[in-house]
C-alpha positions in Angstrom: -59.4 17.4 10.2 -62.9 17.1 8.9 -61.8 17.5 5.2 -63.5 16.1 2.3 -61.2 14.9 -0.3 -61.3 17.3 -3.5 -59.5 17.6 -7.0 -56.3 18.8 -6.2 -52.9 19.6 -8.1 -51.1 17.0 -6.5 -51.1 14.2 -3.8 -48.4 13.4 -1.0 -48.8 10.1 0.3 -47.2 10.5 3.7 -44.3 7.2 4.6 -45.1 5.4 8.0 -45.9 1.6 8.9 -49.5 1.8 7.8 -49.5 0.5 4.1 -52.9 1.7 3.7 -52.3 4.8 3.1 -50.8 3.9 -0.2 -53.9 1.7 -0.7 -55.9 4.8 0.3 -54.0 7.2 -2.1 -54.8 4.3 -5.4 -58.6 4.7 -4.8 -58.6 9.0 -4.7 -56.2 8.7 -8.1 -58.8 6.5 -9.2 -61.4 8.7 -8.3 -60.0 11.1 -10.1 -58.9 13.8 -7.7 -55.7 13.8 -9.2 -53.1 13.5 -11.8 -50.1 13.5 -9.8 -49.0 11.4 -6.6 -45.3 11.8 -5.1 -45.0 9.1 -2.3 -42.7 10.6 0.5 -40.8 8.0 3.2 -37.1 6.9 4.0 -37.3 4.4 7.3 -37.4 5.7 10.6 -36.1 3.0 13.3 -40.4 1.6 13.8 -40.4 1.1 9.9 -37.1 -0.3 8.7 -38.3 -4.0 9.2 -41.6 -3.4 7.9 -40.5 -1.8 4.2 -36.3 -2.5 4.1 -36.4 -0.6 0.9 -37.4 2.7 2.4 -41.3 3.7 2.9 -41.6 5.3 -0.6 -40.3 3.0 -2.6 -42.8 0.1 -1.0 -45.5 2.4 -0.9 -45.2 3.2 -4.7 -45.1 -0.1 -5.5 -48.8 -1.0 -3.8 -50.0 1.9 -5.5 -48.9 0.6 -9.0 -49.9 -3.0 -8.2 -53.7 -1.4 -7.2 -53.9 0.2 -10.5 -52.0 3.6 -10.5 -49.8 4.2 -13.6 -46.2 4.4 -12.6 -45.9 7.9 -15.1 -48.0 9.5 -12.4 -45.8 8.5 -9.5 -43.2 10.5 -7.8 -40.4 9.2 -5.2 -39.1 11.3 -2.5 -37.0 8.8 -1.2 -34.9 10.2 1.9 -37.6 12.2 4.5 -36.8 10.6 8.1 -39.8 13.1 10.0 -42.9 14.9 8.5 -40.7 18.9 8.2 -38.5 16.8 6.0 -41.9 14.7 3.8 -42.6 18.5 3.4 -39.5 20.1 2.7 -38.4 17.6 0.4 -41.4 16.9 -1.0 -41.5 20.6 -2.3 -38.0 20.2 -4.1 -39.2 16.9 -5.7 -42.5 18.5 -7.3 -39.7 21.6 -8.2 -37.6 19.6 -9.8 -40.3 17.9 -11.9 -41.2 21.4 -13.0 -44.3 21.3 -10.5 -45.5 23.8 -8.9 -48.9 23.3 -7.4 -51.5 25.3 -5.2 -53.3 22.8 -3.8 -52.2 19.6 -2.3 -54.1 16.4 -0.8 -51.7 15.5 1.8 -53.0 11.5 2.6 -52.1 9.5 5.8 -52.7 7.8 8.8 -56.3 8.9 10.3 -54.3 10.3 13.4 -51.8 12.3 12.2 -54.0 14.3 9.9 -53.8 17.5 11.8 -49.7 17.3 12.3 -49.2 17.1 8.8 -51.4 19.8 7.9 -50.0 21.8 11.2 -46.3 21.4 9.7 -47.6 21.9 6.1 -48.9 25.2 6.8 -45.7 25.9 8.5 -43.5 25.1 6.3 -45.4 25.7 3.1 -47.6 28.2 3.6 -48.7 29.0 -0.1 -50.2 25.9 -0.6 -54.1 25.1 -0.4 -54.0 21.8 1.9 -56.5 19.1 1.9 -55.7 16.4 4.4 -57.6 12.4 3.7 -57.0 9.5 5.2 -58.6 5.6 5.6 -62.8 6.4 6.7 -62.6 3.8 9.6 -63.1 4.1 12.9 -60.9 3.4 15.4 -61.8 -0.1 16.9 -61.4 -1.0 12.8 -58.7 0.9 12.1 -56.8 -0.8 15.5 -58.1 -4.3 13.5 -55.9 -3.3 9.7 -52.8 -2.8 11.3 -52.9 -5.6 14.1 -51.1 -3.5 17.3 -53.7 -1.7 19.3 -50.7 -0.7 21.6 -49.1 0.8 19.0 -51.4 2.4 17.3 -52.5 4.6 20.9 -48.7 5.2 21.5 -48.6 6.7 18.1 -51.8 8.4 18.6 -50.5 10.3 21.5 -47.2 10.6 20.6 -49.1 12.6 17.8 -50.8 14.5 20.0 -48.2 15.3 22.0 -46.0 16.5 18.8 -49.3 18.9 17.5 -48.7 20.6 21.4 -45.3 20.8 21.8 -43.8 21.7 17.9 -45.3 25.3 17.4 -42.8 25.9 20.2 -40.0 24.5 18.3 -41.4 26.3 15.0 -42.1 22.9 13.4 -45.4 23.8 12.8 -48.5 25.9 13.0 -50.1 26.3 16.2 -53.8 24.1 16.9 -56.4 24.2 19.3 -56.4 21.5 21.0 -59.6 21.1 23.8 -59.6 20.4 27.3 -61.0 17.0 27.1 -59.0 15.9 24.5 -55.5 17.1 27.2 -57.4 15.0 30.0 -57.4 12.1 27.6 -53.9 12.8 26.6 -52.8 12.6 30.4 -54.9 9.9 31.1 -53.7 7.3 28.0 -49.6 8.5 28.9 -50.2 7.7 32.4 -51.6 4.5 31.6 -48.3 3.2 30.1 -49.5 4.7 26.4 -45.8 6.6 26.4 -43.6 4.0 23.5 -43.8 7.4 21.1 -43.5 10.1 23.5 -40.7 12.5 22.8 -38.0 11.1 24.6 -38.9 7.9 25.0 -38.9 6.6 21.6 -39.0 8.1 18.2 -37.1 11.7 18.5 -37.9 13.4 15.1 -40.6 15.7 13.8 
């Protein structure tokens, strides 16, 4: 998205398999950009292995081992797809007696434009700010170990930021020509393990 990372009311730390993000949520707290971080995550089937405990729960507990108090860490324990992080996310802060207007939503460096996409869907009130890990991708391929599935993720991404606006999932996002043609050009090269339909099924 292009953001830079600002002092916000709160932060959602958005569950997947990348554990940086929780890594990457304890160095903006200690920054300073907020007082208030709510972890979001149940398992999905690609991260049950990797955090048995649920995605929150493991990610809160990096994030308090890097430095982050645990009185400024909220769990949302049961979202299964990103309309749910959101959804539930909301009735967490609520039910804290939270009610924000801006949010840093942090996560993986390619889903930065679905989850703001959905957030501004599905929360439209709120001010979002959207951060993720500063790497490129050759790097960023290198922290989590699986360059296959990292580009299947990618464009399953992708494919999710064109096809939900139809389903009302989200907002709708300009997506350029070139950017399609690489699109095409990754699925037809076997890139397909997180295409709808062939893999993971949720929003």
């Amino acid at each position: 998205m292009g953001h830079e990372p600002r002092v916000v009311d709160v932060a959602v730390g958005l569950g997947s398999h990348d554990l940086g993000v929780a890594a990457h949520c304890a160095a903006l707290y200690r920054a300073g950009l907020f007082t208030t971080l709510l972890f979001t995550g149940g398992n999905s089937p690609g991260t049950l292995d990797w955090f048995p405990r649920g995605e929150a729960i493991h990610f809160r507990e990096h994030a308090v081992a890097l430095g982050v108090p645990d009185e400024a860490i909220l769990v949302e324990p049961r979202a299964a797809n990103t309309g749910e992080n959101i959804v539930f996310s909301r009735e967490v802060l609520a039910d804290a007696g939270i009610v924000p207007r801006s949010v840093l939503l942090v996560c993986k460096p390619y889903m930065e434009r679905r989850a703001y996409a959905t957030t501004r869907k599905l929360w439209p009130e709120i001010e979002v700010t959207c951060a993720s890990v500063p790497l490129e991708f050759e790097e960023y391929v290198t922290t989590i170990g699986d360059e296959k599935l990292v580009v299947d993720m990618l464009v399953g991404d992708l494919q999710r930021v064109i096809e939900y606006p139809k389903r009302g999932f989200a907002v709708e996002q300009d997506v350029p020509e070139e950017v399609l043609a690489a699109y095409a050009s990754l699925v037809d090269a076997g890139y397909d393990g997180h295409l709808l339909g062939a893999g993971a099924q949720t929003p």
